[in-house]
PASEBA-1860 file (N, C-alpha, C; in nm, 3 decimals):
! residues 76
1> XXXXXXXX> 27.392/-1.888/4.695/27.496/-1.976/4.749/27.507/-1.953/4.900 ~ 27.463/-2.089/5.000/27.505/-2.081/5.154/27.658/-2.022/5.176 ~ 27.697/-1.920/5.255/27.784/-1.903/5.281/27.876/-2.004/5.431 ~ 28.023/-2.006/5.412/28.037/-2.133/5.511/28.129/-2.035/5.525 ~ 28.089/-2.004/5.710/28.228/-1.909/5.801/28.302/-2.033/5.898 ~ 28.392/-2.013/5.932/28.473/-2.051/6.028/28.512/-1.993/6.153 ~ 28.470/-2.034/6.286/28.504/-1.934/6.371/28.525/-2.042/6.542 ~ 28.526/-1.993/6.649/28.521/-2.036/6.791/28.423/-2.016/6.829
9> XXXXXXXX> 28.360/-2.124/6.910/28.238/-2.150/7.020/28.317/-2.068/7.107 ~ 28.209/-1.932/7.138/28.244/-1.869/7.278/28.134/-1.888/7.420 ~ 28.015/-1.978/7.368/27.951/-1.975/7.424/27.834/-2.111/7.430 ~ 27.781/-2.168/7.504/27.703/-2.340/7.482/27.608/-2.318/7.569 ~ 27.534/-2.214/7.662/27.404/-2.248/7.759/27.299/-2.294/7.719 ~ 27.267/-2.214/7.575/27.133/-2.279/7.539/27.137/-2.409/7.510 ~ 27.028/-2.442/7.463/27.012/-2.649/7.447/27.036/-2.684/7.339 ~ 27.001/-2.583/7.226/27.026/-2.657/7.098/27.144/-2.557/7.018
17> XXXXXXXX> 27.199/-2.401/7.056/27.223/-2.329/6.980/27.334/-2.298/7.075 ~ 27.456/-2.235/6.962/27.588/-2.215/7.058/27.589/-2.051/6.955 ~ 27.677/-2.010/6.995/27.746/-1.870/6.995/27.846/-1.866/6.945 ~ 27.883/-1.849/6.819/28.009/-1.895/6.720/28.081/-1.741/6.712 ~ 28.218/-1.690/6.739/28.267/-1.570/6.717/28.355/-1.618/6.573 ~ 28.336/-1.511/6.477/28.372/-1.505/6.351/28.459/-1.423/6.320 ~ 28.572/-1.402/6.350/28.707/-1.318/6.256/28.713/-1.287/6.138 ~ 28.707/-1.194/6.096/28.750/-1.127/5.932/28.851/-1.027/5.961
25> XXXXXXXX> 28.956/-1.022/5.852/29.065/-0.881/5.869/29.031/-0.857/5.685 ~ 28.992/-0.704/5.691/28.983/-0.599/5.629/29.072/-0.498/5.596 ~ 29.148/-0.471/5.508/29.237/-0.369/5.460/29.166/-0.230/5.463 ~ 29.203/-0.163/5.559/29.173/-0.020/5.625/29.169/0.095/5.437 ~ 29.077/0.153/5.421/29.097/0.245/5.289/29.220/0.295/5.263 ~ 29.262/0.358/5.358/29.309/0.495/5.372/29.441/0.456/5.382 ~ 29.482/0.390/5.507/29.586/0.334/5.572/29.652/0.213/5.541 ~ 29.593/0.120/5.491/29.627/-0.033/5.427/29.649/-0.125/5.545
33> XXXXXXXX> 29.641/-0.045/5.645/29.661/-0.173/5.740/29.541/-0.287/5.771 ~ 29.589/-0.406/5.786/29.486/-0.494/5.808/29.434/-0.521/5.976 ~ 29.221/-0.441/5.954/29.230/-0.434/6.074/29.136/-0.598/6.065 ~ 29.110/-0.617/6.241/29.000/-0.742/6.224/28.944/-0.684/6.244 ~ 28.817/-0.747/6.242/28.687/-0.765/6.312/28.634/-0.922/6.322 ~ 28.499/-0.872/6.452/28.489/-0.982/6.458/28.304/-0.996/6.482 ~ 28.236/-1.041/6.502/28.100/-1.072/6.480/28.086/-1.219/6.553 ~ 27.945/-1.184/6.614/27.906/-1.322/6.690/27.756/-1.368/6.632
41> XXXXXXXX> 27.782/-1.512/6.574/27.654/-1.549/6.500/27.603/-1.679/6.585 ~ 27.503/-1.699/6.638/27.431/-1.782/6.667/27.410/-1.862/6.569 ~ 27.424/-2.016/6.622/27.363/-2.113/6.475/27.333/-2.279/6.580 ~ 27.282/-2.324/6.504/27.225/-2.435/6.523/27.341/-2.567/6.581 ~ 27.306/-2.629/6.675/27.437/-2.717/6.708/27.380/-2.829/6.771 ~ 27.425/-2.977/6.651/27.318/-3.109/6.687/27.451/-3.224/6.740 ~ 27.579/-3.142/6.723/27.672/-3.231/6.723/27.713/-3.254/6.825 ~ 27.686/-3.100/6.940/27.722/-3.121/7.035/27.862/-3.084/7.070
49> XXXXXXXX> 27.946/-2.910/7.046/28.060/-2.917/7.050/28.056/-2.801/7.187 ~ 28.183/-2.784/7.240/28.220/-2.724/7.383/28.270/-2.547/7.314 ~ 28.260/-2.509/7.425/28.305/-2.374/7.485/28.477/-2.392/7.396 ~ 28.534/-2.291/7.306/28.702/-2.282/7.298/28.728/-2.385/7.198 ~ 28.611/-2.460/7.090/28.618/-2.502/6.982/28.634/-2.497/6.863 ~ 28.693/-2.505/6.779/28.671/-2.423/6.615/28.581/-2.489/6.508 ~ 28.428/-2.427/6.474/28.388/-2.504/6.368/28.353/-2.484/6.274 ~ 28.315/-2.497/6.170/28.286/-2.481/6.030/28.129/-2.412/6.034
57> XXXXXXXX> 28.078/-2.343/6.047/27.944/-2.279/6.008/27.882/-2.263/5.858 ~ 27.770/-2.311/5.853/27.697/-2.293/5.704/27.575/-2.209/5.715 ~ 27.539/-2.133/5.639/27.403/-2.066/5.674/27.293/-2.097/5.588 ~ 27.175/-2.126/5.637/27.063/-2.228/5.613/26.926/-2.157/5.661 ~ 26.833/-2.210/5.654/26.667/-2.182/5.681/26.682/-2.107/5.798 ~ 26.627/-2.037/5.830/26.608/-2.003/5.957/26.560/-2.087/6.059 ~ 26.625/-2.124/6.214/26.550/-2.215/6.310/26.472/-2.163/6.398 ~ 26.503/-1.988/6.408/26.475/-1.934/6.484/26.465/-1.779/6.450
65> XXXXXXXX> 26.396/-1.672/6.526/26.432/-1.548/6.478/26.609/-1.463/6.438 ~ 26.649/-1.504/6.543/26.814/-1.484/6.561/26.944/-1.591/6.530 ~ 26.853/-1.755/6.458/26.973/-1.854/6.454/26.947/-1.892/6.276 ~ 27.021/-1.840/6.191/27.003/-1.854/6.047/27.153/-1.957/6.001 ~ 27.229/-1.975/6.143/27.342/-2.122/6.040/27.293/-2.243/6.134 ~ 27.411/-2.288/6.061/27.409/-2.477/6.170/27.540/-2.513/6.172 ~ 27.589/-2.566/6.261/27.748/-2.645/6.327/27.734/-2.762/6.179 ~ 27.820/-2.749/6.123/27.881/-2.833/6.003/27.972/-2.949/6.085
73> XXXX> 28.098/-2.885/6.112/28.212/-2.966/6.182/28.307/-2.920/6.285 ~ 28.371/-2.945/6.345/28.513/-2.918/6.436/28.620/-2.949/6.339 ~ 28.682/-2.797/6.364/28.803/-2.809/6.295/28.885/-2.833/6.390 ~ 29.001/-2.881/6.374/29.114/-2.882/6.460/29.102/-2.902/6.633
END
């Protein structure tokens, strides 16, 4: 099953591929507090969205050594 993250374009130089930052919060073992994290996934982008966007990510074929999703949609 493709997994589908949600996250912000932090980044658009390259031509076809943007820089998606991905948020998760994790309940600490020990402590219970909920920490985040966060992870930056490269993925495929035909739609054409900006820098400070939110979009739907799916992960798919590989396009590249380092780009394994693709821009689905803009949320919000």
């Amino acid at each position: 099953m493709a997994q589908i993250k949600t996250g912000t374009v932090i980044a658009d130089k390259m031509q076809k591929t943007v820089v998606v930052k991905v948020d998760s919060s994790i309940k600490h073992p020990l402590y219970k507090k909920l920490i985040t994290r966060s992870k930056k996934i490269m993925a495929r982008d035909d739609i054409g969205v900006k820098i400070g966007q939110k979009v739907k990510i799916v992960e798919t074929k590989p396009f590249a050594k380092n780009v394994h999703f693709k821009v689905v949609e803009k949320v919000g």
